[in-house]
C-alpha positions in Angstrom: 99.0 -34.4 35.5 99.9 -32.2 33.2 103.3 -30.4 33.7 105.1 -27.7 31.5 108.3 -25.9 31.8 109.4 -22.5 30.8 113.3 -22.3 29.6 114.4 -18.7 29.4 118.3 -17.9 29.6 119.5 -14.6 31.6 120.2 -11.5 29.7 120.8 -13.6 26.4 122.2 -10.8 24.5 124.9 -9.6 26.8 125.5 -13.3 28.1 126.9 -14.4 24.7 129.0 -11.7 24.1 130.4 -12.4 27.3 131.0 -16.2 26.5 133.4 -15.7 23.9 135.3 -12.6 25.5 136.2 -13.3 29.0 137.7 -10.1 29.7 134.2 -8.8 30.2 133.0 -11.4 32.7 132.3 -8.9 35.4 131.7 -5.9 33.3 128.3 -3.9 33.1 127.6 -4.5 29.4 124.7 -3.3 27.0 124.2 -4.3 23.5 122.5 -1.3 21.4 119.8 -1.8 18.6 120.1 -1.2 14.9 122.3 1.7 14.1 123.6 1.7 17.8 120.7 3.7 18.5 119.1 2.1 21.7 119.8 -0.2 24.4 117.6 -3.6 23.8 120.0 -5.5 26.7 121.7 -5.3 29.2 123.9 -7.7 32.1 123.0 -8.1 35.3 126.0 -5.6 36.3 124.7 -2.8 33.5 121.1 -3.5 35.4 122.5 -2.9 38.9 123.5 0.5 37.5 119.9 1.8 36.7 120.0 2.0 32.6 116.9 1.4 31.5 116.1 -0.6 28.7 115.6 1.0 25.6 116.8 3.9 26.4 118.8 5.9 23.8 122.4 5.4 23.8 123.0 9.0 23.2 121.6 10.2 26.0 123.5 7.4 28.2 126.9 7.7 26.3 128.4 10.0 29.5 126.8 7.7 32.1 128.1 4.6 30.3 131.6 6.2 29.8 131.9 7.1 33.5 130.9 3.2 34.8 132.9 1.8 32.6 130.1 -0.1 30.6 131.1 -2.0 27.5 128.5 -0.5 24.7 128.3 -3.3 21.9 126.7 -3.3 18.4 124.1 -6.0 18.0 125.0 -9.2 16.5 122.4 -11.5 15.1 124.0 -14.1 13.7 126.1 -14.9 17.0 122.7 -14.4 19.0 120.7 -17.4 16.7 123.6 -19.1 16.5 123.9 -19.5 20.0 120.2 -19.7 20.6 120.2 -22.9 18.4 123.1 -24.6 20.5 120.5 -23.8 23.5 117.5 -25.5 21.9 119.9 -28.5 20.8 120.5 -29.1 24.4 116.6 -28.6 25.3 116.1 -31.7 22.9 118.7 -33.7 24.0 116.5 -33.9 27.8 113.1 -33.5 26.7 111.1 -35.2 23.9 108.3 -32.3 23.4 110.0 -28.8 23.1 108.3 -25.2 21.7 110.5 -22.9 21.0 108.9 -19.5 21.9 111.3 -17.1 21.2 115.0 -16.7 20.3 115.9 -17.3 24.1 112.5 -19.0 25.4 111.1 -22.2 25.1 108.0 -24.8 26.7 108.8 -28.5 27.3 106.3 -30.4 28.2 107.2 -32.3 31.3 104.0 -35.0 31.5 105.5 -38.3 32.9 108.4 -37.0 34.2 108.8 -38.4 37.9 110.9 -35.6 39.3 110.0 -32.7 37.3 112.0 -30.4 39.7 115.0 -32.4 39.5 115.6 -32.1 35.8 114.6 -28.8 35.3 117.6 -28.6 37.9 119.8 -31.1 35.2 118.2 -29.0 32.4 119.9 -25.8 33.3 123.3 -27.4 34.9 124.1 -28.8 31.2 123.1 -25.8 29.3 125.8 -23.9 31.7 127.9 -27.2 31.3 127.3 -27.2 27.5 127.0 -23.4 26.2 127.8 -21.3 29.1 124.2 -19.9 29.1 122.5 -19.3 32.9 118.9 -19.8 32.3 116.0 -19.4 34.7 113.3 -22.8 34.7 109.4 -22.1 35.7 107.0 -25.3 36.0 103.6 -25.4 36.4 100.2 -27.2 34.8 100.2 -24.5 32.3 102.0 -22.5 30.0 100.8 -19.1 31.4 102.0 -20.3 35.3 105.4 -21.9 33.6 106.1 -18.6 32.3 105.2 -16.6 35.8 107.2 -19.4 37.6 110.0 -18.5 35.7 110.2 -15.2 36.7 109.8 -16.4 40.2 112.5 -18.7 39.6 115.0 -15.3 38.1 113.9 -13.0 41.0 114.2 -15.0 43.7 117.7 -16.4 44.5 116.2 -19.1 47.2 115.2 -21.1 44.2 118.1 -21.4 42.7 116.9 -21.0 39.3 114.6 -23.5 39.5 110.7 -22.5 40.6 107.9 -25.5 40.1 104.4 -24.0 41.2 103.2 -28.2 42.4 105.9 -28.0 45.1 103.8 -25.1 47.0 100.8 -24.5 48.5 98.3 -22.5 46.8 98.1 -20.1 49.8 101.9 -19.4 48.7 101.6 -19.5 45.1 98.8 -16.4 46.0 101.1 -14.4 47.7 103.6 -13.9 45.4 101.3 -13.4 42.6 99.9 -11.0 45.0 103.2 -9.3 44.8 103.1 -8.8 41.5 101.7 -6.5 39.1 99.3 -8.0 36.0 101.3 -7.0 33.5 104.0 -10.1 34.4 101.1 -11.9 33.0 101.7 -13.7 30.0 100.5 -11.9 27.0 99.3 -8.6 29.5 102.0 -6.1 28.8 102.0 -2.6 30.2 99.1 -1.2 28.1 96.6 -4.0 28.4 97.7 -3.8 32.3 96.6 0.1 33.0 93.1 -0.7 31.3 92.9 -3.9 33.8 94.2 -1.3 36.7 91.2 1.0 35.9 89.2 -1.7 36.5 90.3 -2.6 40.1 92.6 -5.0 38.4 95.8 -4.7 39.6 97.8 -7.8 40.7 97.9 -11.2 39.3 96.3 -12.8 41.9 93.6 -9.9 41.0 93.3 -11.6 37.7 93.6 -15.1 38.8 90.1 -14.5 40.8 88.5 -12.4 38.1 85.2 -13.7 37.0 86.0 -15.3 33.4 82.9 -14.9 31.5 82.8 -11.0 32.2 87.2 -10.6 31.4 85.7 -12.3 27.8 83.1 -10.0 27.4 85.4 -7.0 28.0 88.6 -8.1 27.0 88.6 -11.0 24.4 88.3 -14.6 24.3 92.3 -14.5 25.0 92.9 -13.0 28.0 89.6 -15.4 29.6 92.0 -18.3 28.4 94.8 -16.6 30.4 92.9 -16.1 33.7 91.4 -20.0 33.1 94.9 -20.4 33.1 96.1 -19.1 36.1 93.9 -20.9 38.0 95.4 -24.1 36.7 93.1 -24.9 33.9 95.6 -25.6 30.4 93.8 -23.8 27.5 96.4 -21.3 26.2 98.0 -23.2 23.2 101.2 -21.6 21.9 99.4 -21.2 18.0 96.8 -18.7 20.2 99.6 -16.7 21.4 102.0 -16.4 18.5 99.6 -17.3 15.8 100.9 -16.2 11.9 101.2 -12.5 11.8 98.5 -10.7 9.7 100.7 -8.0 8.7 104.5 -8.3 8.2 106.9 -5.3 8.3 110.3 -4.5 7.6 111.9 -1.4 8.1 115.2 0.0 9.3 117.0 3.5 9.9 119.6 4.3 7.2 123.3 4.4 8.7 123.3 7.9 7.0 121.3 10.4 5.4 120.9 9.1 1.8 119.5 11.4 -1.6 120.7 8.7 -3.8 118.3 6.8 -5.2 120.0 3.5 -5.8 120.9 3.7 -2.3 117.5 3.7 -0.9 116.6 1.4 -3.7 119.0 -1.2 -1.9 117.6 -0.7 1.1 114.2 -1.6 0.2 114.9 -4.6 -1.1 116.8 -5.8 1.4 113.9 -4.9 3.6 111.0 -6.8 0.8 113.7 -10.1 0.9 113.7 -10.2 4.8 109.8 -9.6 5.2 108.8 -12.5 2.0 110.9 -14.8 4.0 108.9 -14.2 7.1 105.9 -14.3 4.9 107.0 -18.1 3.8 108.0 -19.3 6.8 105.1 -19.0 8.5 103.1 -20.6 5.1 101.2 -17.7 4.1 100.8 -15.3 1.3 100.1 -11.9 0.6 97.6 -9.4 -1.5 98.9 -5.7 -0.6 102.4 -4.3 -0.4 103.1 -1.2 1.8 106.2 1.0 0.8 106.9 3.8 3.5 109.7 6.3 2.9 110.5 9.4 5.3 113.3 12.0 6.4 114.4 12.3 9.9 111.7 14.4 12.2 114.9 14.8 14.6 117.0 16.9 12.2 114.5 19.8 12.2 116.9 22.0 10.3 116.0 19.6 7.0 113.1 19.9 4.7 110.3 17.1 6.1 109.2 14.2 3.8 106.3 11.2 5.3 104.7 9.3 2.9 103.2 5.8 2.1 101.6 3.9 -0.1 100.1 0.9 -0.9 100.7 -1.3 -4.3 98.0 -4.5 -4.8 99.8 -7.1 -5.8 98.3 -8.8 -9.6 97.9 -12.0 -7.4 98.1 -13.4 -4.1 102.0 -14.0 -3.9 105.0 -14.8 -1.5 107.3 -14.7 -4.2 110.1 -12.0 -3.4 109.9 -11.3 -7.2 106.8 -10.3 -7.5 106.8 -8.8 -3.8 110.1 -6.6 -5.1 108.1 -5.7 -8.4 105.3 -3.8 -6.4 107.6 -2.4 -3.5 109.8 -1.1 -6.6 106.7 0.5 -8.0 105.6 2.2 -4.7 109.2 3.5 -4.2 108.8 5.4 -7.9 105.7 6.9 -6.6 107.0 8.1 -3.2 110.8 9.6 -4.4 111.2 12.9 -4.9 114.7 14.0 -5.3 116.2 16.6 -2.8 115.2 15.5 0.1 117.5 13.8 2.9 116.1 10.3 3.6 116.7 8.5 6.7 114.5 5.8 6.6 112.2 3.2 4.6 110.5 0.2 4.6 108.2 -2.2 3.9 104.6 -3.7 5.2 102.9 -7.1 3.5 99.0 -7.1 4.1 96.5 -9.1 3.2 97.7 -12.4 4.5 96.2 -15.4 4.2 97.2 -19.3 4.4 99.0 -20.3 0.9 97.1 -23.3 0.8 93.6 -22.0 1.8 92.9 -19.6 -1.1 89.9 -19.0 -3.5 91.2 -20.4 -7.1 90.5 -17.5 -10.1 90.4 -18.8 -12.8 91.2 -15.5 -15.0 93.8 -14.6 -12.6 98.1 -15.8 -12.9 99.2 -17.4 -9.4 102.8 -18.2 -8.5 104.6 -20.1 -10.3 105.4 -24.3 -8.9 109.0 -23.9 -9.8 109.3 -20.2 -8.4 107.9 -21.5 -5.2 110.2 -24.4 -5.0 113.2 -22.1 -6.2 112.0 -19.3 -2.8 111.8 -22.6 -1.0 115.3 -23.6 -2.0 116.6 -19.9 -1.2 115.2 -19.8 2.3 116.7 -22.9 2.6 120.3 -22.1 1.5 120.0 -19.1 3.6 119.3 -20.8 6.9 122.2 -23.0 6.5 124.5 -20.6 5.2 124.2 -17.4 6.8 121.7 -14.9 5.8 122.0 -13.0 2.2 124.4 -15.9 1.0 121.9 -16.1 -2.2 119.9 -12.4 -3.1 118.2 -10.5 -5.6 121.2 -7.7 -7.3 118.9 -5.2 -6.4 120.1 -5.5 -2.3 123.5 -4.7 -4.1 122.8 -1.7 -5.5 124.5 0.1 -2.8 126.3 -0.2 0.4 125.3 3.4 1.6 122.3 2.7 3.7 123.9 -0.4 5.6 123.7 0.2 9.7 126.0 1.4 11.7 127.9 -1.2 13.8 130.9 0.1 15.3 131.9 -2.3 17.8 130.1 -5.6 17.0 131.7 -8.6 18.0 133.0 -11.2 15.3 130.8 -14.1 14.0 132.4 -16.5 16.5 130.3 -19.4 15.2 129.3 -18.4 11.9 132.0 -17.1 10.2 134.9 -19.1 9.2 137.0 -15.7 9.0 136.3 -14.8 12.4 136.6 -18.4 14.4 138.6 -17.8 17.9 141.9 -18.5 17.9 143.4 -20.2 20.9 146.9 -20.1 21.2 148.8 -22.4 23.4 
């Protein structure tokens, strides 16, 4: 019988900020996006409060302040850091692990006698191990792992643990009865009001849906989902999160910039970050987008929105030649005067690296460049990201976010270990 298992930890953000700061074990927390700008998590206690996710931190700053919530600047490094210790342990109890996300993964329980019982073990030793609380979901199929792990999260009688083949199917309907579609994997909010317009409302509404006609309306995809909640496995992981046709990278400026270089900086930061997604997912690209804009929120300055799109001489994921055309685009789009606030970057075109039509009049990427990028990605994993970079990212520091109260690189950053004192 096949048997999968949905790891997810609990408010991963705020948890491991709490981990290495005891102080603010019982504290409403939130961690704020890029710039400090919005709230992308929050603790159980900032929940029990009412702030929303996502919501801007200005317009919460009062609320927050009054509470007492701890606002904290994102910290990345600490997040995968901790995120890696988490699929270290997953390993350690399960042969066949996927990780999903930075705070998800499948393991495929097949053989396991007890699956119950160790997805019980599973989530004492991560709590034993890292200190991270995680909810477990089991079921024949990755799309009822992932709604049984919700189960498991929302219903305290589970205690964390929720496996679909330890209750009846009349029960299993109820509670997906009880629930809208769009806790469906891969449903979401929007696909979820056009299946609500269609009488579809709940998931057990989609579980009995008639297959052939979701396909014909809605894609081969969500069929495979509804196939799925009914117990069939057909949902692979490659279908869900398959390579990325078009790769972005953008961010707000921690200031207004008119300096050139500064924005210059920026953008290659942004064209290093994206080519490295772009390789690590063995592709390549044909088409570089360069996007540059002033704030629409400070009405009182001049308004500047423009793109543009630079084809690249060959298919390439060499950050060279990826920088040479984003470089180009940004000469076309400056116009000096105006206050910038943000830019960025999007990489079309994609296509497997090793599945393209030879030219024979047209340059490809160099071997040795390839193995050097390779090398670089490499060096960056293990060391910390931006340990090796083009100058250009050094142009300027001007544009870097705004990250007022981050918490230190506890496990990353030799400077900024903990310090027990005895």
């Amino acid at each position: 019988m096949t048997c999968y298992a949905l790891v997810d930890a609990n408010n991963f953000y705020a948890t491991c900020e709490k981990i290495f700061n005891p102080a603010l074990a019982d504290t409403p927390l939130v961690v704020l996006s890029n710039n400090d700008g919005c709230i992308v998590a929050r603790s159980a206690e900032a929940k029990a409060l009412g702030i929303p996710m996502g919501a801007p931190m200005h317009e919460w700053q009062d609320f927050c302040d009054a509470h007492g919530v701890q606002a904290m600047s994102s910290n990345y490094a600490l997040y995968g850091d901790m995120s890696a210790r988490m699929l270290a342990v997953l390993h350690d109890y399960c042969p066949a692990v996927e990780s999903y996300s930075i705070d998800e993964s499948f393991l495929k329980l097949d053989g396991f006698a007890q699956p119950t019982a160790h997805g019980r073990l599973i989530r004492a030793q991560l709590q034993q191990c890292i200190k991270i609380t995680c909810g477990v979901g089991i079921g024949p199929t990755k799309t009822l792992a992932k709604f049984a792990n919700h189960i498991a999260k929302k219903h305290a009688d589970y205690a964390g643990v929720f496996n679909c083949h330890d209750h009846p199917p009349a029960h299993l309907q109820a509670l997906m009865a009880s629930y809208p579609s769009s806790e469906v994997w891969g449903v979401g909010r929007r696909l979820s009001k056009r299946l609500a317009a269609d009488g579809i409302e709940t998931v057990r509404d989609l579980m009995h849906c008639d297959a052939v006609a979701i396909r014909q309306r809605y894609g081969i995809v969500l069929e495979k989902t509804v196939r799925e909640l009914r117990g069939e496995s057909c949902l692979s992981l490659e279908e869900v999160g398959r390579p990325k046709e078009q790769i972005m990278a953008s961010r707000s400026f921690g200031t207004v910039l008119l300096d050139a270089n500064a924005i210059k900086a920026a953008l290659a930061s942004h064209v290093s970050r994206a080519a490295e997604k772009l390789r690590a997912q063995g592709s390549v690209c044909a088409h570089v987008y360069v996007m540059l804009r002033t704030n629409p929120f400070r009405s009182q300055d001049p308004q500047y929105r423009k793109t543009t799109l630079v084809p690249l001489p060959h298919v390439s994921a060499d950050t060279a030649v990826l920088m040479q055309a984003a470089m180009a685009g940004f000469r076309q789009l400056f116009i000096a005067g105006f206050r910038y606030h943000k830019c960025g970057v999007m990489l079309s075109g994609i296509g497997p690296a090793d599945q393209q039509q030879g030219d024979l009049f047209a340059a490809v990427d160099d071997p040795k460049r390839l193995r050097l990028m390779s090398l670089i990605d490499r060096i960056n994993q293990a060391q910390g990201a931006n340990t090796v970079h083009l100058a250009t990212t050094r142009l300027s520091a001007a544009w870097h976010m705004r990250h007022a109260n981050r918490s230190p690189h506890y496990t990353t950053g030799w400077d900024e270990f903990p310090i027990a004192q005895a």
